[in-house]
Structure formats: C-alpha cells, structure tokens
Gaussian input, Z-matrix of N, CA and C with variables (Angstrom, degrees):
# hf/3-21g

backbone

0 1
 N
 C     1     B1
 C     2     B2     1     A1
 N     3     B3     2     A2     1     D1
 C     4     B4     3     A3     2     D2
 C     5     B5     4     A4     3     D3
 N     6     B6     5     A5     4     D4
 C     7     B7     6     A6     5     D5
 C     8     B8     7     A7     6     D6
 N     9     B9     8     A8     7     D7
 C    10    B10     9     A9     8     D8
 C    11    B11    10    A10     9     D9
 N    12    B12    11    A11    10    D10
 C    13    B13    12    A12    11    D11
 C    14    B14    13    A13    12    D12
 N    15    B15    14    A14    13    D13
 C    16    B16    15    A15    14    D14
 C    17    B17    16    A16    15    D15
 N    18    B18    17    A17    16    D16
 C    19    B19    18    A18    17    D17
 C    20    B20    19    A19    18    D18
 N    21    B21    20    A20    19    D19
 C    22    B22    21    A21    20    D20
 C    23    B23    22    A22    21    D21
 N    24    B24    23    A23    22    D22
 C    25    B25    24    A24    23    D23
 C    26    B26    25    A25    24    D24
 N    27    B27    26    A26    25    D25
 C    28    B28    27    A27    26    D26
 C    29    B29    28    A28    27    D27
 N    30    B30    29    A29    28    D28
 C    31    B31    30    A30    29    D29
 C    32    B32    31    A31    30    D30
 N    33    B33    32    A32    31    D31
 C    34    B34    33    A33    32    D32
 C    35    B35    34    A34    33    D33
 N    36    B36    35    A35    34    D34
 C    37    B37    36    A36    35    D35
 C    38    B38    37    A37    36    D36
 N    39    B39    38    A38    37    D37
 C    40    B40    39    A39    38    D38
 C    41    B41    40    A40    39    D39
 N    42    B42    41    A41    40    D40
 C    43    B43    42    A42    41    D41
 C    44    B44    43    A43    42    D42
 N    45    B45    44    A44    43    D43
 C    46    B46    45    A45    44    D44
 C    47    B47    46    A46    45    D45
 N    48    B48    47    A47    46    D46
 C    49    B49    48    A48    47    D47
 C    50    B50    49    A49    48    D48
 N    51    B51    50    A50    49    D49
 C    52    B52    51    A51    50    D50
 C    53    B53    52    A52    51    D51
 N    54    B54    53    A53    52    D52
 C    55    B55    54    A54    53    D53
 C    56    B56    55    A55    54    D54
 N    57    B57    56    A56    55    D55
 C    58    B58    57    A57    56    D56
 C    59    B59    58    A58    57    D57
 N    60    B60    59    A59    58    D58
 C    61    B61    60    A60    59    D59
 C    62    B62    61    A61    60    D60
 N    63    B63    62    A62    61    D61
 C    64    B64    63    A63    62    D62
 C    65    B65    64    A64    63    D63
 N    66    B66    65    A65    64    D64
 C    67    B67    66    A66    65    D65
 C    68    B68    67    A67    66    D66
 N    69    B69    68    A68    67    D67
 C    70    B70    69    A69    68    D68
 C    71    B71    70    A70    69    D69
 N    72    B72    71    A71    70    D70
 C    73    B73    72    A72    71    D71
 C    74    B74    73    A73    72    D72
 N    75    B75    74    A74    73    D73
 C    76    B76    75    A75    74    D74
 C    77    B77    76    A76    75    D75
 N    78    B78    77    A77    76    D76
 C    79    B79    78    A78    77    D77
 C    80    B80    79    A79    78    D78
 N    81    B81    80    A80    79    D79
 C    82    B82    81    A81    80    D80
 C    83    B83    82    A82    81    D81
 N    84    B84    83    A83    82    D82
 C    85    B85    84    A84    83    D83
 C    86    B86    85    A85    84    D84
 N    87    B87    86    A86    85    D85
 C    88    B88    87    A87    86    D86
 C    89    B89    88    A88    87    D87
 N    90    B90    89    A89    88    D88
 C    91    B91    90    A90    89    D89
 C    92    B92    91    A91    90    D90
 N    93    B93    92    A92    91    D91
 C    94    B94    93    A93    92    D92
 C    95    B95    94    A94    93    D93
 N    96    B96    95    A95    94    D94
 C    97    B97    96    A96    95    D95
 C    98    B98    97    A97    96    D96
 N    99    B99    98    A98    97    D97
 C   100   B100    99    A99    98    D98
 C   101   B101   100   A100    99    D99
 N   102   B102   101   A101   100   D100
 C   103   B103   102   A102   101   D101
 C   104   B104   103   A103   102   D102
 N   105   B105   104   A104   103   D103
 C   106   B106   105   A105   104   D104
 C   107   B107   106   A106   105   D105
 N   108   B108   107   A107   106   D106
 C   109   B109   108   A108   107   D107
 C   110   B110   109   A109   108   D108
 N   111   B111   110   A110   109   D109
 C   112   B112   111   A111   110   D110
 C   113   B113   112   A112   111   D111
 N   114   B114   113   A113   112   D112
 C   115   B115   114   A114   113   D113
 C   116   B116   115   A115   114   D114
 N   117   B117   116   A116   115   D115
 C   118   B118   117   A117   116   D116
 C   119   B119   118   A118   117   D117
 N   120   B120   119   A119   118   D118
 C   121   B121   120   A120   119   D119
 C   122   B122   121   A121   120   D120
 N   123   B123   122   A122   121   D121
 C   124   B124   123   A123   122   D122
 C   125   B125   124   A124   123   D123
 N   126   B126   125   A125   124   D124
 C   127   B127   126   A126   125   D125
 C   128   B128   127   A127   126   D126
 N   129   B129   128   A128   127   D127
 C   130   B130   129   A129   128   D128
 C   131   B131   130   A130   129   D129
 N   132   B132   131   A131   130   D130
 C   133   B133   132   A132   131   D131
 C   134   B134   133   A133   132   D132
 N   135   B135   134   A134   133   D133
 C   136   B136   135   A135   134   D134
 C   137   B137   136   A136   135   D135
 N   138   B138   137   A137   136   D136
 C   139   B139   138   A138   137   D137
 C   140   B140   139   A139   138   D138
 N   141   B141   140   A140   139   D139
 C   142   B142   141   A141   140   D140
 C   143   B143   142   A142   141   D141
 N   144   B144   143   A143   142   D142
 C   145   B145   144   A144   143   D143
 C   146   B146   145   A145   144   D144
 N   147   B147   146   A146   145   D145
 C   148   B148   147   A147   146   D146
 C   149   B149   148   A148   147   D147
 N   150   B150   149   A149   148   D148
 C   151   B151   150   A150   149   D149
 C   152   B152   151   A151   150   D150
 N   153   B153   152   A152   151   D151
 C   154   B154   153   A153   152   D152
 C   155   B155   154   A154   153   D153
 N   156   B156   155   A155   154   D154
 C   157   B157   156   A156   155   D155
 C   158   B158   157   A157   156   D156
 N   159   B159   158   A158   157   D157
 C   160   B160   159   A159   158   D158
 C   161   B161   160   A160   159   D159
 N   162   B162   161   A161   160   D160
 C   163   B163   162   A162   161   D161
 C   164   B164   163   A163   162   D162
 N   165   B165   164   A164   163   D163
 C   166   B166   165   A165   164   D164
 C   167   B167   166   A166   165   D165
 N   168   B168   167   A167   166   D166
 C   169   B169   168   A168   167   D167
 C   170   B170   169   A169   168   D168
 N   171   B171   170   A170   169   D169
 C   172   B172   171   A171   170   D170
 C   173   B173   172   A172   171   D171
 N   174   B174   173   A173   172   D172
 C   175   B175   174   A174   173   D173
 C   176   B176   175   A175   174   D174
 N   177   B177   176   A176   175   D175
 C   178   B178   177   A177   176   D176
 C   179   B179   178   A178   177   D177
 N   180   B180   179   A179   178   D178
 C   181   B181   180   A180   179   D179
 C   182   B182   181   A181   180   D180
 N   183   B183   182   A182   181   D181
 C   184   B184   183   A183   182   D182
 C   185   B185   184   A184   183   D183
 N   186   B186   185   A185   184   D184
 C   187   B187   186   A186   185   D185
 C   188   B188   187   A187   186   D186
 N   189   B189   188   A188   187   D187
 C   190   B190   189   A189   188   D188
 C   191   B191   190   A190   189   D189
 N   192   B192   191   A191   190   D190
 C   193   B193   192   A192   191   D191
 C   194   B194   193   A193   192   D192
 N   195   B195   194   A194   193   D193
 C   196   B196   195   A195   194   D194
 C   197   B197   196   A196   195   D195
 N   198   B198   197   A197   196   D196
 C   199   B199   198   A198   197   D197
 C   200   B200   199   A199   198   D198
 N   201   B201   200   A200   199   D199
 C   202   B202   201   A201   200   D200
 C   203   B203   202   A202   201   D201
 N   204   B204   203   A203   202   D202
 C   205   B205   204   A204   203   D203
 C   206   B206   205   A205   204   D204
 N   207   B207   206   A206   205   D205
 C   208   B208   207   A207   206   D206
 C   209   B209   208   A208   207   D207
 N   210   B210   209   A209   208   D208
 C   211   B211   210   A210   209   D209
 C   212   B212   211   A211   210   D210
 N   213   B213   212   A212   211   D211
 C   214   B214   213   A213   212   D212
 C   215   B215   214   A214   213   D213
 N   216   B216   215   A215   214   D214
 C   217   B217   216   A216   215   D215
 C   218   B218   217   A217   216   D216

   B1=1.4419
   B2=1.5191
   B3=1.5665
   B4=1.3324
   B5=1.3647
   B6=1.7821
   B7=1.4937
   B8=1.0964
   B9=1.6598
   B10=1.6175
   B11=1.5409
   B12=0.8657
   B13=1.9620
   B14=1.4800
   B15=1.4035
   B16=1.3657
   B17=1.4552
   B18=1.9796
   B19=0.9034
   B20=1.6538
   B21=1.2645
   B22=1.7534
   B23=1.6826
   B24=1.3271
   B25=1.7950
   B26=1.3867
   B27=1.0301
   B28=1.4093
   B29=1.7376
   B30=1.1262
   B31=1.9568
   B32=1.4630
   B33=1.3782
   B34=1.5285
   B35=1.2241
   B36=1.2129
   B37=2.0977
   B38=0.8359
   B39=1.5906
   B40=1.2524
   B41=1.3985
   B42=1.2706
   B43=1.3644
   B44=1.8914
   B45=1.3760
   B46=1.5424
   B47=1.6630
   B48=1.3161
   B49=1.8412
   B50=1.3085
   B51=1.1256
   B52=1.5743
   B53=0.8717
   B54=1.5898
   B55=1.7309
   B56=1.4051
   B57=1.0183
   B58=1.8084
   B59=1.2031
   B60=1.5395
   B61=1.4215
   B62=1.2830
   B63=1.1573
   B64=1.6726
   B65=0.9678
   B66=1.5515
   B67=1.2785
   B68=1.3944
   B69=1.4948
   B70=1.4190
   B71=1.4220
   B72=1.4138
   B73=1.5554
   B74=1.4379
   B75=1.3385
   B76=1.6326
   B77=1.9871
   B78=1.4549
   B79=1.2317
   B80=1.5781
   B81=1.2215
   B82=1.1325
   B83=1.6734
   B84=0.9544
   B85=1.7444
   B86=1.8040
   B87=1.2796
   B88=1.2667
   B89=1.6414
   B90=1.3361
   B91=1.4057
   B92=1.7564
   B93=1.9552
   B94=1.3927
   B95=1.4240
   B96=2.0375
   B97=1.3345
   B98=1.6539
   B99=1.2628
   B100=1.7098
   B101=1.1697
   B102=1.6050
   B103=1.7702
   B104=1.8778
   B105=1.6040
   B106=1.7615
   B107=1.7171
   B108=1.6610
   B109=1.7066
   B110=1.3202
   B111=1.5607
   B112=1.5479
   B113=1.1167
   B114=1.3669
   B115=1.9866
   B116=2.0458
   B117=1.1430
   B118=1.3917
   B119=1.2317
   B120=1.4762
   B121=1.4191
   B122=1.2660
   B123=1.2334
   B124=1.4387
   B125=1.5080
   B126=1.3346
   B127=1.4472
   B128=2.2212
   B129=1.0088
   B130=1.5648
   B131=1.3348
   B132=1.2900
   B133=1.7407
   B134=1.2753
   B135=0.7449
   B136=1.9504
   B137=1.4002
   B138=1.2314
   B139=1.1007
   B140=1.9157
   B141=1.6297
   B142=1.4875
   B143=1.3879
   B144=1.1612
   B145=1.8420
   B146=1.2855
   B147=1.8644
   B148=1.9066
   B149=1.4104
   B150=1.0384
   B151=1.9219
   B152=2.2172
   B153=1.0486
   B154=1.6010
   B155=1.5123
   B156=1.4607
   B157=1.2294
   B158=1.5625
   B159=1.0207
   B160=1.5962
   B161=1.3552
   B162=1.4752
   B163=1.9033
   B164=1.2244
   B165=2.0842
   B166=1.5176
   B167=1.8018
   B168=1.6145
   B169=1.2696
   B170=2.0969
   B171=2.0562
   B172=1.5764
   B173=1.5328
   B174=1.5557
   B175=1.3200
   B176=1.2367
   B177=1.2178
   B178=1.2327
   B179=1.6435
   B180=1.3025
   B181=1.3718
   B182=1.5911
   B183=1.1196
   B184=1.5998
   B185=1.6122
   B186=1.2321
   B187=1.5437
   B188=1.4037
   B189=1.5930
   B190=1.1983
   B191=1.8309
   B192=1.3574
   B193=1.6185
   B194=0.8470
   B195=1.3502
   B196=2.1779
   B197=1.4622
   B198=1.6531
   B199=0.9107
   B200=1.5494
   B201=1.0328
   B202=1.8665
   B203=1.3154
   B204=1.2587
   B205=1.4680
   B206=1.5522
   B207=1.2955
   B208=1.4203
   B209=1.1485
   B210=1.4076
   B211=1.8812
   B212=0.9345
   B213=2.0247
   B214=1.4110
   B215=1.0724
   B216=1.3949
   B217=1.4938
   B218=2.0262
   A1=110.63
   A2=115.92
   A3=112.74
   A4=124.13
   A5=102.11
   A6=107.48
   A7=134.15
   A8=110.31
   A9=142.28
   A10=121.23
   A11=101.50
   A12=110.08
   A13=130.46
   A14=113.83
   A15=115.71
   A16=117.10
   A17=99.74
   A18=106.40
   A19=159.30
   A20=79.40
   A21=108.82
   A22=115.97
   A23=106.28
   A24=107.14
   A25=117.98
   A26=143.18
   A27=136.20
   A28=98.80
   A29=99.75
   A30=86.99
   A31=98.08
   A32=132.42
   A33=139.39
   A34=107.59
   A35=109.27
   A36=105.71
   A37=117.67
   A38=132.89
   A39=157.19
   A40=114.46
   A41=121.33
   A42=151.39
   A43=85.31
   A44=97.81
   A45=105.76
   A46=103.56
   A47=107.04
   A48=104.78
   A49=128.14
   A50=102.99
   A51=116.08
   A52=103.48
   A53=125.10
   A54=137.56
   A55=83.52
   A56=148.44
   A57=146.02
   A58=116.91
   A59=105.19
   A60=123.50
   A61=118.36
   A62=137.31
   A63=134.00
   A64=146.59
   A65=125.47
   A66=124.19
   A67=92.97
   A68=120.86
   A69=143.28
   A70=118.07
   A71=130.47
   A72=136.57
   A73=111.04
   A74=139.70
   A75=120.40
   A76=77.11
   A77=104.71
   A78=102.03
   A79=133.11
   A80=111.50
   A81=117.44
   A82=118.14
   A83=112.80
   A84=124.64
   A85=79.59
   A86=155.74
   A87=129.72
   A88=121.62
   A89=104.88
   A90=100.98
   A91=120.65
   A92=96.90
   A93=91.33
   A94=113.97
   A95=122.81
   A96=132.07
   A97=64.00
   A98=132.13
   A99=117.05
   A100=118.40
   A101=100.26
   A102=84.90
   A103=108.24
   A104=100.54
   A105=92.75
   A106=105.57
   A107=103.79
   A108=97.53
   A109=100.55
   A110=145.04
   A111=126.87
   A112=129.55
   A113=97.21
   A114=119.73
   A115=85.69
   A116=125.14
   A117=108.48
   A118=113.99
   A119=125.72
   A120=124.31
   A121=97.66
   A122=139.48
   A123=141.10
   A124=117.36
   A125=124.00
   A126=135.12
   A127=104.99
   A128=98.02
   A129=98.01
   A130=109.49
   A131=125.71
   A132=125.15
   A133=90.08
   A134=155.26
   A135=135.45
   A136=95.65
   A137=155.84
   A138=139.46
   A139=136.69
   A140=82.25
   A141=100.97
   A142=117.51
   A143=100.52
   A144=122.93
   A145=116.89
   A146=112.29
   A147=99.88
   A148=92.97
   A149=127.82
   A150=113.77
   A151=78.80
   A152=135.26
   A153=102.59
   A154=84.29
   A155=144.33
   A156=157.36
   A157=102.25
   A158=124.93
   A159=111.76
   A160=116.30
   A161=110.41
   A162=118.12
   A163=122.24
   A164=110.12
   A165=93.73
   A166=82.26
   A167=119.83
   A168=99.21
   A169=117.66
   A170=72.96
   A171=107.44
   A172=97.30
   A173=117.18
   A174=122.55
   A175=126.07
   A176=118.88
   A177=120.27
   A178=109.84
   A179=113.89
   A180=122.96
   A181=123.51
   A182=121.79
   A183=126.27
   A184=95.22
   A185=105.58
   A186=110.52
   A187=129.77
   A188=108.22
   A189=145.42
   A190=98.64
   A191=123.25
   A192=118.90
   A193=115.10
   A194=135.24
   A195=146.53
   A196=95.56
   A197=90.63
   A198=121.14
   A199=111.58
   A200=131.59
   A201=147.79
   A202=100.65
   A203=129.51
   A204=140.30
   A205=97.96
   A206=114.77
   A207=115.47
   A208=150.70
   A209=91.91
   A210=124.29
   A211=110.53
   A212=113.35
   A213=117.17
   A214=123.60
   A215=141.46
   A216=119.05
   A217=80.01
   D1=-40.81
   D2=-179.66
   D3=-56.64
   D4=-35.25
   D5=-179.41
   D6=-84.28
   D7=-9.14
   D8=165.37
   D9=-82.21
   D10=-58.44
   D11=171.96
   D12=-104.83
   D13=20.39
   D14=169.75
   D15=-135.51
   D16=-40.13
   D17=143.94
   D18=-61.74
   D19=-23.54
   D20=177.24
   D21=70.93
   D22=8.66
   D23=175.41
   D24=-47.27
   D25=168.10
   D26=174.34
   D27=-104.79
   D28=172.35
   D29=-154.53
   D30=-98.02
   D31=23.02
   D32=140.50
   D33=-61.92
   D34=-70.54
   D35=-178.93
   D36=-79.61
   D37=28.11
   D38=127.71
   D39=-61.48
   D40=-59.39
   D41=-146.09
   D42=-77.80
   D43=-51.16
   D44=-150.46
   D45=-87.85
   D46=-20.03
   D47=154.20
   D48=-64.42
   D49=-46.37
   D50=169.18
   D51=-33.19
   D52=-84.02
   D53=-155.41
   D54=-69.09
   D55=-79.27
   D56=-136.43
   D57=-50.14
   D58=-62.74
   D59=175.74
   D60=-90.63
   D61=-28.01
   D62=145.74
   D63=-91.14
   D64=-24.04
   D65=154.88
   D66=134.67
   D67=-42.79
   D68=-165.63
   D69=-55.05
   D70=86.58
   D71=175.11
   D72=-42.02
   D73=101.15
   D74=-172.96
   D75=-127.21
   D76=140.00
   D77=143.52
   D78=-115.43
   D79=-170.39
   D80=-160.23
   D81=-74.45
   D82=-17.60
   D83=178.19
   D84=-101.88
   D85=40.94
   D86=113.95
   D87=-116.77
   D88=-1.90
   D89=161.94
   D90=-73.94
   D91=-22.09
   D92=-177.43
   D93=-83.98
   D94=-0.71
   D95=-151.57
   D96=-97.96
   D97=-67.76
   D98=-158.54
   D99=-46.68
   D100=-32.32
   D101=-163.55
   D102=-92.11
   D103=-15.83
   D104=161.24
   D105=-55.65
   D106=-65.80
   D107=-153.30
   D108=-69.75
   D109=7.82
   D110=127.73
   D111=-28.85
   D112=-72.57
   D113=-170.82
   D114=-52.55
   D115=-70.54
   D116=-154.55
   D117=-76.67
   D118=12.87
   D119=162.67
   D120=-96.50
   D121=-70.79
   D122=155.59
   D123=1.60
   D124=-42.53
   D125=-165.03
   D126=-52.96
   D127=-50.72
   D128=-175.73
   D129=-82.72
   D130=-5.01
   D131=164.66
   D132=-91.99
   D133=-3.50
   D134=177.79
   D135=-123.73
   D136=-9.35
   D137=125.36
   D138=-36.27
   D139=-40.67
   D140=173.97
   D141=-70.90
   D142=-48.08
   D143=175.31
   D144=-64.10
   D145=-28.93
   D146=170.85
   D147=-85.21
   D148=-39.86
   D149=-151.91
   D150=-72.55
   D151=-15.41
   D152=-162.36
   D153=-100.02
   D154=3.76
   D155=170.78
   D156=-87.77
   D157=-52.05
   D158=-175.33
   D159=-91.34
   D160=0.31
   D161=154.65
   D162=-69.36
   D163=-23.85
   D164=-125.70
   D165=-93.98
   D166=-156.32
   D167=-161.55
   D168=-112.50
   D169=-11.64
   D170=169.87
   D171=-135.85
   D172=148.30
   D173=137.24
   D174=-65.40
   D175=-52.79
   D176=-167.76
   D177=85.48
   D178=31.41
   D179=163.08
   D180=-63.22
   D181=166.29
   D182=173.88
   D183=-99.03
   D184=112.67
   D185=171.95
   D186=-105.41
   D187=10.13
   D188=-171.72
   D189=-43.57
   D190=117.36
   D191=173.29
   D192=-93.98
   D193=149.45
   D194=160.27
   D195=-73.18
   D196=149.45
   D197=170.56
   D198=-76.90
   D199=144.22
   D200=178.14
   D201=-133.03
   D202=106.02
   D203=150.96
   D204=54.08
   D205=61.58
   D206=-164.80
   D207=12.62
   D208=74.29
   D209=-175.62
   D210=-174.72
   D211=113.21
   D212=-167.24
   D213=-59.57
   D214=157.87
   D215=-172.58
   D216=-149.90

C-alpha cells in the first residue's frame, strides 16, 4: 500500500520490486485486493477522525494560499 498510494508507483513497479528485491511474485490484481480491503477496514477510523475533526476547535490544517497573477488567493 505504501508503495501504491503514497508513493504513487503503478502496481507493475510494484509488482517488479517485489520479485527483484525479494523474491516475492505479487501480482497486480492483489496489490489492488490490499489496497481495497485497506480502504474498507480503514472506513470506521476516518469516520471517527472526521466527526473528532469537526468537534475539534482547530484543525490544524495548512491554509497556506497560491499565488494568481500576483494576488494570493
């Protein structure tokens, strides 16, 4: 998952680390079975995490704006 969704590899050069550097045959229809049954175990911690986010009193987000034809927006 790390090397698929954070990293952003496509799950060939995923595929092809596996075998190279570990030995480990994974294909590509099971990197995509991990990273579903992540997301749907995941589902009730990010539920938990917006409702304790839309209590809390700051996020603590980056609210940082771009510049547009010089004027932050």
């Amino acid at each position: 998952m790390y090397l698929s969704q954070f990293q952003l590899l496509p799950y060939e050069h995923v595929c092809d680390q596996f075998r190279d550097q570990m030995g480990i045959p994974v294909s590509a229809s099971s990197l995509f079975n991990f990273n579903r049954e992540a997301y749907e175990r995941l589902d009730d911690f990010e539920q938990g995490e917006k409702a304790q986010l839309a209590m809390a009193a700051v996020a603590h987000a980056d609210e940082t704006g771009i510049n547009i034809d010089g004027r932050r927006r």
